[in-house]
C-alpha positions, 0 to 999 in steps of 0.5 A: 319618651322614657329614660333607658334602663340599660346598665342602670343600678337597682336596689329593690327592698322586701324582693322575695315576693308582691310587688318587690318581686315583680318590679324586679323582674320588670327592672331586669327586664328593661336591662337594670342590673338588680340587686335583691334585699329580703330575710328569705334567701331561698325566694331570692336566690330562686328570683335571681335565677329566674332573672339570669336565665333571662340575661339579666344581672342580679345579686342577692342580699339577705337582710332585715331591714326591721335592723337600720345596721343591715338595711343600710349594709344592703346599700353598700352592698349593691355599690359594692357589687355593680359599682353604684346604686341609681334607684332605690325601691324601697319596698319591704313592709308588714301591715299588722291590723288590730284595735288599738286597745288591745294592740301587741305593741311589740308588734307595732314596734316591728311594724314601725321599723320595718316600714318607716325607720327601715326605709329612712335608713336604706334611704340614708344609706343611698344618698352619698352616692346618689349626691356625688354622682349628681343622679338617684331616684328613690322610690317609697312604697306607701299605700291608701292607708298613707292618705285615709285612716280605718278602724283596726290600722292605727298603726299601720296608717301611721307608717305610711302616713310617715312614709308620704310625709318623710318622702315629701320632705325628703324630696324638697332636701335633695332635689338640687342635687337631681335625686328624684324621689316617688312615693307608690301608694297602692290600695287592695292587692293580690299579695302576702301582706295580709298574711301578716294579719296576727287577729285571724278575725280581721284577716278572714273579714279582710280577705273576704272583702278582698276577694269581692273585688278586683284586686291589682295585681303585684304586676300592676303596682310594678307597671306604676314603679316601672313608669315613675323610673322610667320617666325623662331626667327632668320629669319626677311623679312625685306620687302615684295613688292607685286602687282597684275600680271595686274599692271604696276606700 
């Protein structure tokens, strides 16, 4: 048994591409209205298109969410233009991989408040609403790296072990109010991400391993999103860890 999508709210963080642009699409499809956050207006007009075409709603909000002020204006935003927000994926990320003795700290600055304070901060946004209605699920995107450390992903690591470690404690905070929240950890994936990688070193040798495996797909992650939203009232994943077969780690 699943929880029927239709004329459900969704506010999908980092939609212009991966894993946000394909949970969108699947959300659209199981008859959620959409609304789609990210910097790049053109990837996000062209995904909302794709998604009326298809008889699906869709709105599109162009933020920053390294910016606490305009990750929480895309929530109000959303109520603003479907009238509530039930479930938010918050999805936006960089992954910037270096040593720490050299690290850009600048850099890492970005990456911390894009991938944990950004998402602490939409989350905040959310949760009046999600609290009066007596109904919300928020859906964190972490990765392995949230649950084992490598060399070169110091930080990297540190926000998506603060990503696990924030949902878990915000899980135990707003469950009487029936506010579900997942954490999506996904391991080696065919997506933008690693372009993020500044040391072009470590993106060649990164892709390189990547490109030996069998990598998931942004469809897949989406498929584990699709299922943990779906679920009955009274049934939370509390988190889904996933990896390709070929990876190690």
């Amino acid at each position: 048994m699943s929880m029927d999508m239709n004329g459900r709210v969704a506010l999908v963080t980092g939609a212009s591409s991966g894993f946000g642009e394909a949970v969108a699409l699947g959300l659209a499809k199981a008859g959620a209205k959409v609304a789609l956050a990210a910097r790049r207006e053109d990837r996000l007009r062209d995904l909302a298109r794709r998604i009326t075409d298809q008889g699906g709603q869709a709105h599109v909000i162009v933020a920053d969410f390294t910016d606490e002020a305009q990750a929480q204006r895309a929530v109000r935003e959303t109520e603003a233009a479907f009238g509530r927000l039930d479930i938010l994926i918050n999805n936006a990320g960089v992954m910037y991989l270096e040593p720490v003795a050299t690290a850009d700290l600048g850099r890492w600055r970005s990456m911390i408040e894009l991938n944990l304070l950004g998402l602490i901060a939409a989350t905040q946004a959310a949760l009046p609403g999600m609290s009066a209605r007596k109904d919300g699920h928020i859906v964190n995107i972490a990765s392995t790296a949230g649950h084992v450390s490598n060399p070169l992903a110091a930080a990297y690591s540190a926000t998506k072990f603060g990503v696990v470690g924030f949902s878990e404690a915000l899980r135990k905070e707003v469950y009487k109010d029936n506010i579900r929240v997942s954490v999506i950890s996904p391991g080696m994936a065919a997506t933008e991400l690693r372009d993020h990688i500044a040391v072009e070193t470590i993106q060649t040798t990164l892709n390189k391993t990547a490109d030996a495996m069998r990598q998931l797909t942004a469809e897949d992650v989406a498929d584990a999103i699709l299922y943990a939203v779906s679920r009955p009232p009274h049934v939370t994943i509390n988190e889904i860890l996933m990896r390709s077969t070929d990876q190690e780690r």
